[in-house]
N, C-alpha and C positions, 0 to 999 in steps of 0.2 A: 504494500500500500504506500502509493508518495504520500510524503509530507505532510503538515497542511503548515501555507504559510501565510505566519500572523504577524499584522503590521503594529507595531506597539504605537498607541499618541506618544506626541514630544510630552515630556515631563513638564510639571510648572515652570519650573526653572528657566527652561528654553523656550518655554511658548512666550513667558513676559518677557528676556529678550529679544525676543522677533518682533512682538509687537513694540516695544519702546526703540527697534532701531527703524523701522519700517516708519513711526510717526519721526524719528529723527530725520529719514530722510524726504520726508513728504515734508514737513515744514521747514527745510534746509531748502529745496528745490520749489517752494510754493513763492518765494520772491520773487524767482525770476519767471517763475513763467506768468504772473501779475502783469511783470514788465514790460514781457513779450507781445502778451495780450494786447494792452494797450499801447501798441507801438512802440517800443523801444528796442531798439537794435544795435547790436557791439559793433563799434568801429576804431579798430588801433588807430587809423589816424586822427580821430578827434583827441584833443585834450582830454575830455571825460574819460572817453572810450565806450559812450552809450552817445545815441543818436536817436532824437526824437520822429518819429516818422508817421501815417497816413496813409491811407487807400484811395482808392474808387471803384466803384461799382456800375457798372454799364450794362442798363438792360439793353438786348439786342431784337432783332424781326426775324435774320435770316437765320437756319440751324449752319455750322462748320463758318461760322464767318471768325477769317482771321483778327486778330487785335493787336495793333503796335505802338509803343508806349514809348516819345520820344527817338520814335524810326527805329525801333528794336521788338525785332517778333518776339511774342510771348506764347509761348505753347505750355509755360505751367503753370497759370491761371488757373484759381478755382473755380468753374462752370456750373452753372442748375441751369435749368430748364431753356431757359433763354434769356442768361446773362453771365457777364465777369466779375470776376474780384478778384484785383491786386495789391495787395498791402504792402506793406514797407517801403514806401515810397518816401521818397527825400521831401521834406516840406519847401512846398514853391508851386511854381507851376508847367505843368505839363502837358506836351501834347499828344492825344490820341489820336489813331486810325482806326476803322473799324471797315474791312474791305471783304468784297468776295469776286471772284471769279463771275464776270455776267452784271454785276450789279453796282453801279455807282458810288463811292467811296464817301462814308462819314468821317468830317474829321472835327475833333472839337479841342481847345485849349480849356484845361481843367487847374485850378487852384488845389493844393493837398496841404493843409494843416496839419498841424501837428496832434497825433490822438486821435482823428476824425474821419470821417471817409466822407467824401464827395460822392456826386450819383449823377446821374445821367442816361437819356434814354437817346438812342441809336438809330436810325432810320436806315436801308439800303434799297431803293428803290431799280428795276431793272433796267437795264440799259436799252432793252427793246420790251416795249409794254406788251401786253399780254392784249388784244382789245375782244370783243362781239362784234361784228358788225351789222346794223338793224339797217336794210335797206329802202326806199320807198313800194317796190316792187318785188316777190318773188317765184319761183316756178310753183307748177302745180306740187310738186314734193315738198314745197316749204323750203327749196335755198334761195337764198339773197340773191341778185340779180344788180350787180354791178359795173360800176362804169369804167371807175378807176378804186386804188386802194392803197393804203397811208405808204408812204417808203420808210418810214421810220417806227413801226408796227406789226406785230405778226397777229394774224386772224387765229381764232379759235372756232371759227367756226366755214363750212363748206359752201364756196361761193362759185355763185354762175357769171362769167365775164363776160360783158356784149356792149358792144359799140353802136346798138342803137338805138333809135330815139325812139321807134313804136314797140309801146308796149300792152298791146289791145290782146298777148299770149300769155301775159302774165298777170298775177294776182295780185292788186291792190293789200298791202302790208299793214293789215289793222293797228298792229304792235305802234307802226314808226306812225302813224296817225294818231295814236294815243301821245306818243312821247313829243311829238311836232304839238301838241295842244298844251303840253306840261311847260315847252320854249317859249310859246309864246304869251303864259302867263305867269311863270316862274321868277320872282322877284331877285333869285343868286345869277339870272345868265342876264346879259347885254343884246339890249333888240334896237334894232336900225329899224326904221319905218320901212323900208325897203323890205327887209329881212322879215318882217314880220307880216306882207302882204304877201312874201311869198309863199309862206307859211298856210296863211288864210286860203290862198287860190289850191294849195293840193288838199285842203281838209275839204273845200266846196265843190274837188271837180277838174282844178284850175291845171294839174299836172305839178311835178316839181320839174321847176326851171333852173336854173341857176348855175352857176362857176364859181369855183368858189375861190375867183379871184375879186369877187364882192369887197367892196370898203366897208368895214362895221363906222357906223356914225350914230347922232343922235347921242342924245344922252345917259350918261351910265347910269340903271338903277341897281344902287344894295343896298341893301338892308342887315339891319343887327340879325344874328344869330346868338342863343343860347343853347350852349351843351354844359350838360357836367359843371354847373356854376364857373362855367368861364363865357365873358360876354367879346364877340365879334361887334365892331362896328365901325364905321368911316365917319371920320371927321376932319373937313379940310383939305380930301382929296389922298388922307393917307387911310392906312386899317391900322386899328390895332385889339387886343388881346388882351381884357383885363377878368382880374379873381373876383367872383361876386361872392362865392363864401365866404365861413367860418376861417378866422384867419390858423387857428391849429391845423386843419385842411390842406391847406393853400401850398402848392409843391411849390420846392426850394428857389425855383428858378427865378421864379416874381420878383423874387425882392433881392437879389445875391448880390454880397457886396461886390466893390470893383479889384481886381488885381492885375498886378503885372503879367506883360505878356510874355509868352515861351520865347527863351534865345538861344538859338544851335549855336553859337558861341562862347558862351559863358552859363557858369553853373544856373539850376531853379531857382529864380530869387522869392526869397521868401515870407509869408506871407503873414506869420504868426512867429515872433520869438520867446524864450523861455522867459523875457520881462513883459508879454506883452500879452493878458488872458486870450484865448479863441476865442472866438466864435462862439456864443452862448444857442445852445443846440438841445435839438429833440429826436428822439429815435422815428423812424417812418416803419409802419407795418409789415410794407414787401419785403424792407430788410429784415427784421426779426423775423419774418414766416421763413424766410428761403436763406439766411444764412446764421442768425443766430440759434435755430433749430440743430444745426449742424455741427457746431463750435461754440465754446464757451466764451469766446472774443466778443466783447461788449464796446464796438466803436459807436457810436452816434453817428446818425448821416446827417450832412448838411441841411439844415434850417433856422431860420431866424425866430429870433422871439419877438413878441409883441411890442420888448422895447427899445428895438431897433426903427430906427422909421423907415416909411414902408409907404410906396404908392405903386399898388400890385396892378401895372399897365405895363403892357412892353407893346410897344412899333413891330409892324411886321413889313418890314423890310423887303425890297425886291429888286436891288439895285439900284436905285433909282427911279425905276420903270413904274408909268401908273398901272396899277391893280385893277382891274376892269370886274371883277366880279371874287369870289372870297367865299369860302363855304369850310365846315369841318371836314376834315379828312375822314373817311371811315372809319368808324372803332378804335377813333384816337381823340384824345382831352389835349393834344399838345401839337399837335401836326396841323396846319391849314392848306388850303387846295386855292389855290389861287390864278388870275384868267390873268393874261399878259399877254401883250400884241402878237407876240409869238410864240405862243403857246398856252398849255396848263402847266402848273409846277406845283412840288407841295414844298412848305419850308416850314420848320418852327418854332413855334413860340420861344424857346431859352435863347436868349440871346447874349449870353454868356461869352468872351470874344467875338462872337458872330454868330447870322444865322446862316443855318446850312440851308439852301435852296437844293433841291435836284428837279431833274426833267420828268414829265407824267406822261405826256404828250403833245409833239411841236408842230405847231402849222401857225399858218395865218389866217387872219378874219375868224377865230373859232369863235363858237360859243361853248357854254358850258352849266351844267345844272349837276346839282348832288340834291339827291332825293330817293329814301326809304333805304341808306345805305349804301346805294350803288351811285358812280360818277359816268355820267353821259355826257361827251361833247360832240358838237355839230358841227360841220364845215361847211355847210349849206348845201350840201347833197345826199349826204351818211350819219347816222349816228353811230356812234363808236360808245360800247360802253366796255368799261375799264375792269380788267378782270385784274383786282387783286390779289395779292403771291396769297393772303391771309383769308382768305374767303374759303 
């Protein structure tokens, strides 16, 4: 018969030393990783040899989208669902990229405190849009029946091409009659008197006419928009974007102080020194769901307190260029979609060193209308409606 083998417990003796060295070295090692926590990082060459340091946080749209931090690719960022975070960053400020393959580059100049993480959300819009195209006409199967089609667009849907002008073989497009009736009452697009009788003559009968080398004239009508307590409106020829909320609410961006800008010459100048308090800050939700769930790092994200002052308006910007019409972006509190001589674009609201503008959809004389979520523009022959990467 084997053995039987019996495990004796450690005697008293030896259990209280385990636990008296085990607490020895948990509160021997609980200093620094306090320190660690909250930013602080050993560096031989400072005097101290501790270095106060900072994150940011970047929610993103596209999934695999690179991230580069002062023109240095990061591939060991902490990633959730659809965002970054980089900590130990030098306090000052810094520039990000956030790029993909296929899709227009965001870039932003970010401010990092000392202790604190900054935040930020990412847009990358495609470099060829994705459109529908809803035609006046189509066949007995239900395809589109077009003339010509965007050069700076790919269709998603199966189109019939034809050069000519009778169309007594094809079926009158209820759809682009509904949506031709939306143009020509729809307070976010821009109607030329012209434009809008041509409108009138295919809803009555009249045929669609037109080239859409048409001048848009006549007066711009926009009007305020509300979403998500933040109010669109024009005044004086320009738009802008302000918080009609609770100011605890109100993302960072409204009101964010000003800082220096990034210089590829000389180190992050900085923004906050050990004489000088932060930034008196509040923690945001998203962060504590998606990264304090995951680590016990307790940084605050950027936000102001009430006694800071505060006039939560920002300009939305477009070069210069007047703004012809303005609407919310889809399923976004911070993106705007806006109508420009040549073209759509979205840009937004943080204006934080700058606003990013990118391209939606480019031509001339468009029109444009957002309504029930989806973005349709008009060149006065097609409606083109905008297929979303996020939809």
């Amino acid at each position: 018969m084997e053995p039987v083998i019996e495990i004796k417990p450690l005697s008293r003796t030896r259990r209280t030393l385990v636990f008296w060295g085990a607490l020895f070295v948990f509160l021997s090692v609980l200093p620094f990783l306090y320190m660690y926590a909250t930013g602080y990082r050993f560096n031989i060459k400072q005097p101290t040899n501790l270095v106060s340091t900072g994150g940011i946080y970047i929610a993103v749209e596209e999934e695999d989208a690179d991230i580069y931090i002062d023109g240095v690719f990061k591939n060991d960022l902490r990633t959730f669902r659809n965002a970054f975070y980089a900590q130990g960053l030098d306090v000052g400020t810094h520039r990000i990229h956030i790029q993909k393959e296929g899709f227009h580059t965001w870039v932003k100049e970010l401010p990092v405190s000392r202790h604190l993480v900054s935040e930020a959300e990412a847009f990358n819009l495609p470099l060829v849009p994705q459109v529908r195209i809803v035609a006046p006409y189509m066949t007995a199967t239900g395809t589109m029946v077009v003339s010509h089609t965007p050069s700076n667009a790919s269709s998603t849907n199966i189109l019939f091409a034809t050069t000519t002008k009778k169309h007594k073989t094809f079926i009158k497009n209820l759809e682009y009659e509904e949506l031709l009736k939306l143009f020509a009452t729809t307070s976010t697009s821009t109607q030329s008197v012209g434009r809008t009788q041509q409108i009138k003559e295919f809803i009555l009968g009249g045929g669609s006419s037109t080239s859409t080398d048409d001048v848009m004239g006549g007066d711009e009508a926009t009007s305020t928009k509300h979403h998500n307590n933040v109010k669109l409106f024009e005044k004086e020829g320009e738009v802008f974007a302000t918080w009609t909320g609770s100011f605890d609410s109100m993302p960072y961006y409204y009101c964010a102080p000003t800082f220096e800008r990034y210089s590829t010459t000389s180190p992050a100048v900085a923004t906050t020194t050990d004489d000088t308090p932060p930034i008196r800050l509040i923690h945001k939700e998203v962060f504590e769901e998606e990264y304090i769930a995951t680590t016990s790092v307790l940084h605050p994200v950027q936000t102001l307190t009430e006694d800071d002052a505060c006039d939560p308006t920002i300009r939305i910007g477009a070069n210069n260029r007047t703004i012809r019409a303005f609407d919310f972006y889809p399923g976004s509190n911070d993106l705007v979609v806006v109508l420009l001589d040549d073209g759509v674009y979205v840009t937004e609201i943080d204006s934080r060193a700058w606003q990013n503008m990118q391209p939606l959809f480019l031509g001339d004389g468009l029109e444009m209308m957002v309504t029930n979520g989806v973005i349709y523009i008009y060149d006065g022959v097609l409606i083109f409606q905008i297929v979303l990467s996020n939809s």
